[in-house]
C-alpha positions in Angstrom: -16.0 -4.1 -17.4 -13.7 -1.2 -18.3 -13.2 -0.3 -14.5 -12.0 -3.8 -13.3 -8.2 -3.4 -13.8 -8.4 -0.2 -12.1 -10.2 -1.2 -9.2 -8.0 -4.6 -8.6 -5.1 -2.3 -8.7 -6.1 0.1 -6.5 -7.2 -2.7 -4.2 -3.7 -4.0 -3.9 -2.3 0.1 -3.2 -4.7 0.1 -0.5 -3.3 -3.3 0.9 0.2 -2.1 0.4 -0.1 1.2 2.4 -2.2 -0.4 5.4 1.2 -3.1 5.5 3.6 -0.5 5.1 1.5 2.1 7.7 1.9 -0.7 10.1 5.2 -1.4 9.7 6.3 1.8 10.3 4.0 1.7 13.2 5.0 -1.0 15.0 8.5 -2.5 12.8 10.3 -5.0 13.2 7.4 -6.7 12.9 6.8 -9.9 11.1 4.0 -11.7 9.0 1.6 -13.5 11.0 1.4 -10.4 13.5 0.5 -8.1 10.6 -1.6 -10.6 9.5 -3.4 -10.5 12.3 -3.4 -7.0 13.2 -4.7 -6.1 9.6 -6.8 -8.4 8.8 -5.3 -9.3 5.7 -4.0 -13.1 5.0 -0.8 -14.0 5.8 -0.1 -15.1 2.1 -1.1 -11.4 1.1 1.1 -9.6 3.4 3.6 -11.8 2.7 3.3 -10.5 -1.2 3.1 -6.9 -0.1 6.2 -6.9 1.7 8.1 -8.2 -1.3 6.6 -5.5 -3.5 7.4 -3.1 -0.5 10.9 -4.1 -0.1 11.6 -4.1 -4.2 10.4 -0.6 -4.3 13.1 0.3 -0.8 10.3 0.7 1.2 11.0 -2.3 3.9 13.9 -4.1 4.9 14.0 -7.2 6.5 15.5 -7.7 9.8 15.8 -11.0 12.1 12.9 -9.7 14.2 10.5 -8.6 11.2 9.8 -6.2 8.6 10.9 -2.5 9.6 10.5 0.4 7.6 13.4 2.0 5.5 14.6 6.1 5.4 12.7 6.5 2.4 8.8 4.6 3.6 7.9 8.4 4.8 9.2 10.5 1.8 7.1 7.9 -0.4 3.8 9.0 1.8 4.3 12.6 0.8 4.7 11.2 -2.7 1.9 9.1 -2.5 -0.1 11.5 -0.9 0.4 13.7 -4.2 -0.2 11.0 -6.6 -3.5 10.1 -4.9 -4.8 13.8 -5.2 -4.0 13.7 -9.2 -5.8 10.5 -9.1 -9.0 11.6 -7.5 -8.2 15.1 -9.6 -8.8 12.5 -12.8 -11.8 10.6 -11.1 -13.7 14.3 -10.5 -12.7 15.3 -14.3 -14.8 11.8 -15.3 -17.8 11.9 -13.3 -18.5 15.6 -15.0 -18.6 13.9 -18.2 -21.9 12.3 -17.0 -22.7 8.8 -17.4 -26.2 9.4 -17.8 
């Protein structure tokens, strides 16, 4: 389906900003408490964090993930980027699939 690389990446944003919400919620944290907190296998967090802290979203500590300066200047960002998106997603549906 056209749609199915889109909606396997936005699948994996949405499980990167539930694990980087909670860690700056509750940082330090570490895996198996997000895990259970979220919902989300440990094996998956455990991914997320990586992209997290490649982008300098996370750093990790001895007592768990915890969130970096620049985590809540990427929600404004993302905040932004999100609104474009669904800007984009609006301008498609009034094409009519019909």
């Amino acid at each position: 389906m056209l749609t199915g690389r889109v909606q396997h990446e936005l699948e994996l944003l949405k499980r990167h900003i539930i694990v980087l919400k909670k860690v700056m919620e509750s940082g330090p944290i570490g895996i198996m408490k997000l895990s259970d907190e979220t919902g989300i296998p440990d094996h998956l967090v455990r991914y997320s964090l990586r992209v997290l802290e490649q982008q300098g979203l996370i750093a990790p500590s001895t007592q768990g993930a915890v969130a970096t300066r620049s985590a809540n200047e990427a929600f404004v960002e993302l905040k932004t980027e999100l609104t474009r998106i669904g800007v984009v997603i609006e301008e498609i549906n009034r094409i009519g699939l019909d």
